[in-house]
C-alpha positions in Angstrom: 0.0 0.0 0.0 1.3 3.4 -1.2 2.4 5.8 1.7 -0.9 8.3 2.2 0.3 11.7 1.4 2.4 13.9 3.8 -0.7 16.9 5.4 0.5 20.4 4.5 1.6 22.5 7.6 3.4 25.7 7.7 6.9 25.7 8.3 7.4 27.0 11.7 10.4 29.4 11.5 13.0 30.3 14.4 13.2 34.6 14.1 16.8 34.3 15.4 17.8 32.1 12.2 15.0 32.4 9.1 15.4 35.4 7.3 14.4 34.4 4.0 13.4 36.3 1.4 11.8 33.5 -1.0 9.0 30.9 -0.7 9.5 28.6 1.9 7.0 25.9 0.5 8.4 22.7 -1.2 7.4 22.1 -4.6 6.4 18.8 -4.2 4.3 17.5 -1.5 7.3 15.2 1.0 7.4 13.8 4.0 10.6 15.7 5.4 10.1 18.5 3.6 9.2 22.4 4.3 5.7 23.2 4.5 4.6 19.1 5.0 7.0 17.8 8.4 4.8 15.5 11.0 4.8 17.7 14.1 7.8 15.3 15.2 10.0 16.5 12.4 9.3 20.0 13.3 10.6 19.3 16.6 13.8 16.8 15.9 14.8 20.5 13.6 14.1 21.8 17.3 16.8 19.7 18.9 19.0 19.9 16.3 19.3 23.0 17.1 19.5 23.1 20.6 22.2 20.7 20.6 24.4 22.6 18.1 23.5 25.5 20.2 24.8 23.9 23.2 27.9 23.0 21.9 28.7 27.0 20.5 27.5 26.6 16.8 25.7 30.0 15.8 26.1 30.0 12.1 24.1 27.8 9.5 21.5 27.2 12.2 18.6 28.2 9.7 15.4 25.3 9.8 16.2 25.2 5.9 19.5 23.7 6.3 18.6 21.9 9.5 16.2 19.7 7.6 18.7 19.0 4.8 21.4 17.5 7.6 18.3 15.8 9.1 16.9 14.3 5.2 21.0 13.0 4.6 20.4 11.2 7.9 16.9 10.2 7.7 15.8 12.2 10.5 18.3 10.6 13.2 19.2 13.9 15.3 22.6 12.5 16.4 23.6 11.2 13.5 22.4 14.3 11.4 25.0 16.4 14.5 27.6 14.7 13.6 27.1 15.3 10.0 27.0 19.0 10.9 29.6 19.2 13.5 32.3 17.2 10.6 30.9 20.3 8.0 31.4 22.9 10.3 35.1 21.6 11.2 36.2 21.3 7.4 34.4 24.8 7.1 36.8 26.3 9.5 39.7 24.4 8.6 39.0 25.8 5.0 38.6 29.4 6.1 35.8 29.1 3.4 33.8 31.7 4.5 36.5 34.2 3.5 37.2 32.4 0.8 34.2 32.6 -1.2 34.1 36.3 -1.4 37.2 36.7 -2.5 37.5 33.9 -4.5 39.0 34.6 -8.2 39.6 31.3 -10.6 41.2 33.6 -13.4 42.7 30.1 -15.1 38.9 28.6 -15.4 38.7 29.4 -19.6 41.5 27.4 -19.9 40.7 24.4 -17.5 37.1 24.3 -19.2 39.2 22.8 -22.7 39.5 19.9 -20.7 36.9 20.0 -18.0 33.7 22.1 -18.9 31.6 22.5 -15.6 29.1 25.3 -15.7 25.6 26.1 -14.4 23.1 26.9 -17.6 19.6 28.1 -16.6 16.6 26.1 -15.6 14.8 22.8 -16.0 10.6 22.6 -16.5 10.7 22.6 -12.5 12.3 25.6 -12.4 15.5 24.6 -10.8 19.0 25.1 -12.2 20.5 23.1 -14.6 24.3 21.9 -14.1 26.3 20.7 -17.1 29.4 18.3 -16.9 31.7 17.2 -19.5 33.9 14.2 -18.6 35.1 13.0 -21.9 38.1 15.3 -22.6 39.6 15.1 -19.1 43.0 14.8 -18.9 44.4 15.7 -15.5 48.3 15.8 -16.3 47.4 18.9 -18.5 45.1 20.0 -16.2 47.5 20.5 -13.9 50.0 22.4 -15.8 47.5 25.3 -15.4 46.1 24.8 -12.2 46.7 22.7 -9.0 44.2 19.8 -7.5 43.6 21.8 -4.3 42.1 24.7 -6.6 39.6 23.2 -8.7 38.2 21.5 -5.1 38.4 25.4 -3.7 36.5 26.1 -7.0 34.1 23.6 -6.6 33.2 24.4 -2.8 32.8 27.7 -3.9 30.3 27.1 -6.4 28.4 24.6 -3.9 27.5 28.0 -1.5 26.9 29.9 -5.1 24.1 27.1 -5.7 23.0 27.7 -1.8 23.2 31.7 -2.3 22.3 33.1 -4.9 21.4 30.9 -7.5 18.5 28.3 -5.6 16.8 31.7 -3.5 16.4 33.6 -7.3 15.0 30.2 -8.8 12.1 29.8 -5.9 11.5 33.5 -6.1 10.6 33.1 -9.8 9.1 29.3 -9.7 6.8 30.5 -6.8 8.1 27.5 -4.3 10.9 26.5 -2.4 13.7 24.3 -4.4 16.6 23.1 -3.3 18.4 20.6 -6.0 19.6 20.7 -9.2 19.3 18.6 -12.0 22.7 17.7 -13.3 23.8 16.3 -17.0 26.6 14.2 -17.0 27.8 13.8 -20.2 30.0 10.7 -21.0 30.6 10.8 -24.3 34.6 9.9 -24.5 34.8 7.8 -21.1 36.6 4.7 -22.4 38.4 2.1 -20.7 41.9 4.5 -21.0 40.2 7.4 -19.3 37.6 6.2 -16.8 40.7 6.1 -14.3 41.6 9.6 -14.4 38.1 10.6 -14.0 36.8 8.2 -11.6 40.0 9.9 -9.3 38.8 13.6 -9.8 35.6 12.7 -9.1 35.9 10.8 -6.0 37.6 13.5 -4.5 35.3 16.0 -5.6 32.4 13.1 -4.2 34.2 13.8 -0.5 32.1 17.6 -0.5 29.5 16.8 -2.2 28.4 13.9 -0.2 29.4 15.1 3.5 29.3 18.5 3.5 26.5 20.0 0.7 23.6 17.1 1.5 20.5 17.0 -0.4 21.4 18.9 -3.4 20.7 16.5 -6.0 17.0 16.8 -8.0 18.3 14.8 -11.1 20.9 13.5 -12.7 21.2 12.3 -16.4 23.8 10.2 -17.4 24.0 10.9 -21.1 26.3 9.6 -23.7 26.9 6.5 -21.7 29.4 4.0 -22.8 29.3 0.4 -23.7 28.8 -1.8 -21.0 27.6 1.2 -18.2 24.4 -0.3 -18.3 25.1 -3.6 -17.1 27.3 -2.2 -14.7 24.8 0.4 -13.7 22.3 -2.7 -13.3 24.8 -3.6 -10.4 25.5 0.0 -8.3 21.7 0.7 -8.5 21.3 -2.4 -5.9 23.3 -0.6 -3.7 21.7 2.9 -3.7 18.7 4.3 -1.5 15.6 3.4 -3.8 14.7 7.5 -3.6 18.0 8.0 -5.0 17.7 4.9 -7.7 14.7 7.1 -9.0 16.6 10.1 -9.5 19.2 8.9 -12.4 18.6 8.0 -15.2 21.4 6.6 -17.5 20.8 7.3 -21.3 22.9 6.2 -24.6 23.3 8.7 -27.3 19.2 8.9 -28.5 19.2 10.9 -25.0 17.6 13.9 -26.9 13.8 13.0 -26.0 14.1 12.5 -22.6 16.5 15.1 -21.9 14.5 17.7 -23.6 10.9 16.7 -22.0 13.1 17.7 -18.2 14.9 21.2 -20.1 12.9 22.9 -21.9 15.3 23.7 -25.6 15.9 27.5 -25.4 17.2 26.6 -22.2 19.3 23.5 -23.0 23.0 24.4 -25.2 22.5 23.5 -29.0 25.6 20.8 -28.7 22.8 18.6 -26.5 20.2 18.8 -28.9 18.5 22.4 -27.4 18.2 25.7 -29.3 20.2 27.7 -26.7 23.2 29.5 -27.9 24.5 32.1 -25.6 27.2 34.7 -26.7 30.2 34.1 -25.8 29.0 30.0 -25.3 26.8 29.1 -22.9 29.7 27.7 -21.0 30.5 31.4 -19.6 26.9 32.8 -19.6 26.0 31.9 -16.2 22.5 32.8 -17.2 19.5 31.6 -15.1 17.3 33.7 -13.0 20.0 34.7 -10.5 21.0 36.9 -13.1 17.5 38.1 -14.2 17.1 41.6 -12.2 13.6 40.7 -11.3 14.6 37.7 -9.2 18.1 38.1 -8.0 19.3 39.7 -5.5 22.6 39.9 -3.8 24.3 36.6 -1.5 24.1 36.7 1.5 28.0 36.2 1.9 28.2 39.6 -0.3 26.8 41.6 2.5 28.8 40.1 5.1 31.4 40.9 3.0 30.8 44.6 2.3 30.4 44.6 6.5 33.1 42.2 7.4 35.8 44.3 4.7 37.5 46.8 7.2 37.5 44.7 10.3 38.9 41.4 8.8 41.7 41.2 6.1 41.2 39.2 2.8 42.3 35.5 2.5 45.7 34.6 1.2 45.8 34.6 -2.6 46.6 31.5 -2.8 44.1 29.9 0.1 42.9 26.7 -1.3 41.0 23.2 -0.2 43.9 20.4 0.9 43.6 17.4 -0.9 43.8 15.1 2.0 42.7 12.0 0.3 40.0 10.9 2.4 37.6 8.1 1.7 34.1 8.8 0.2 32.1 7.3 3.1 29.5 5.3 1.4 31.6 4.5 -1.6 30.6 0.8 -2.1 30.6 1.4 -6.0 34.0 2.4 -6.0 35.1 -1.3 -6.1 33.5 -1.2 -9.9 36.6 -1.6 -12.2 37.6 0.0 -15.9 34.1 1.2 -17.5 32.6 1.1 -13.7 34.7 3.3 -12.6 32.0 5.7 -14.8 29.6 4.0 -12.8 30.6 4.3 -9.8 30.8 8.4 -9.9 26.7 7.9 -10.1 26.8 6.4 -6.2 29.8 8.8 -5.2 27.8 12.0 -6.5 24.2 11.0 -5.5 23.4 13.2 -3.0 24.5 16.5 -4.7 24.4 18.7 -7.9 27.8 17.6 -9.3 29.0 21.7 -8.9 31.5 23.8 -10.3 31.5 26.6 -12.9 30.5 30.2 -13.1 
């Protein structure tokens, strides 16, 4: 028997922490999810806080946020602590809130010849559309123009653009809160030879996504798949959550049709099959409502930053994300070998928008 349907109820805000400016409604009616939480959700976001609160934490204490680290952790409080506690630690030990103001990735034009990873408008649900393309990869050039540590910096710092301002101008426009992305993955040119160097990158680009930006993922299409990524797909889907399982869907190269009935054409690039065709390539646009006057509006890191500029000095040029090599947690796919190594970045990246670009 299906699950009866999660009751609507307001989304009880903490004045101390809620100050948003955009609809705080889910789009879709889910159990966990603003505007429909039992009244025992509403209060484990209670305790959350309390706890955190007891232990110092003051920032990021927002019920928005709350919920996400309570969703990664199906609603265990301690276990969704932890969580937070581990963020906030790698947050500090990053000095990312500094960084993200003043962050400048001059060398990005160049890494895109190998690497393009951009944000591109809006799917039919509103929510933005991020664009990889993992078939030219090649890592050993890559780093002759940049360094590991700075395409993770990058690729934080494009997470808390997706957090601020990019998903607040996208509910402001759709009318209702939303909080993922949907991501194209595009493997076209993932062989055997090259599923090695990009299986590396992106488990270590898997280690932010999945601990410290939870919840972030909408949908994912894997398009251009390779021979073979099916049958091994077949196998890492077993070891997924279900609710994830239903969120990716693996495509050949007739991808076109389904692709196109999630992005509308004028908003998907012409080299996918859409009509789009920014100047300048829609790469570097950036376009999406956070740049459409009517619905964006400035981060809320800008304003701290205009604030925050006389009392506190600016990061280090150079200040960047260690690679420290850590394990992804749940990375049971990463024992798939040669074309699963493709597969496996589908478990690694599965509970986040696959970030990085503007």
């Amino acid at each position: 028997m299906a699950a009866a349907a999660p009751v609507p109820r307001p989304l009880e805000l903490d004045p101390k922490y809620d100050d948003y400016d955009f609809p705080t409604t889910a789009a879709v009616p889910l159990s966990g999810h603003a505007g429909y939480l039992t009244e025992q959700q509403q209060a484990q976001v209670s305790q959350l806080r309390l706890m955190l609160e007891s232990e110092g934490y003051t920032k990021r204490l927002d019920t928005l946020t709350l919920l996400r680290f309570l969703r990664a952790r199906k609603f265990d409080v301690n276990a969704s602590k932890q969580m937070f506690v581990e963020c906030e630690k790698w947050r500090q030990e990053t000095n990312l809130d500094d960084v993200v103001p003043n962050w400048d990735y001059p060398e990005k034009e160049e890494v895109f010849k190998y690497y393009p990873q951009y944000y591109h408008k809006t799917d039919k649900d509103g929510r933005p559309v991020y664009i990889e393309q993992l078939g030219n990869i090649d890592l050993t050039a890559m780093y002759k123009i940049t360094t590991a540590e700075r395409m993770l910096t990058n690729l934080a710092v494009e997470y808390e653009r997706v957090a601020d301002p990019r998903l607040p101008a996208c509910s402001r426009k759709s009318g209702v809160l939303l909080e993922t992305c949907c991501t194209v993955m595009d493997l076209k040119g993932v062989g055997i030879s090259k599923a090695p160097q990009v299986f590396n990158y992106v488990k270590q680009a898997s280690v932010l996504s999945q601990n410290y930006y939870p919840e972030r993922l909408g949908r994912l299409y894997l398009i251009n798949a390779p021979w073979g990524f099916s049958t091994v797909w077949g196998v890492v889907k077993a070891w997924l959550d279900p609710v994830t399982v239903q969120k990716i869907h693996v495509l050949g190269s007739g991808y076109q049709k389904e692709l196109l009935a999630q992005v509308p054409a004028e908003n998907l690039p012409k080299g996918f099959g859409g009509s789009c065709e920014c100047a300048g390539g829609c790469q570097f646009s950036d376009m999406g409502p956070w740049r459409e006057e009517q619905w964006a509006k400035p981060a809320k890191w800008e304003k701290k930053e205009g604030a925050a500029a006389a009392a506190a000095p600016a990061p280090a040029a150079d200040a960047t994300i260690q690679n420290t090599g850590a394990d992804v947690k749940e990375g049971a796919a990463a024992a798939a070998a040669a074309q699963g190594d493709a597969a496996a970045s589908v478990e690694v990246k599965a509970d986040a928008p696959a970030p990085a670009a503007a």
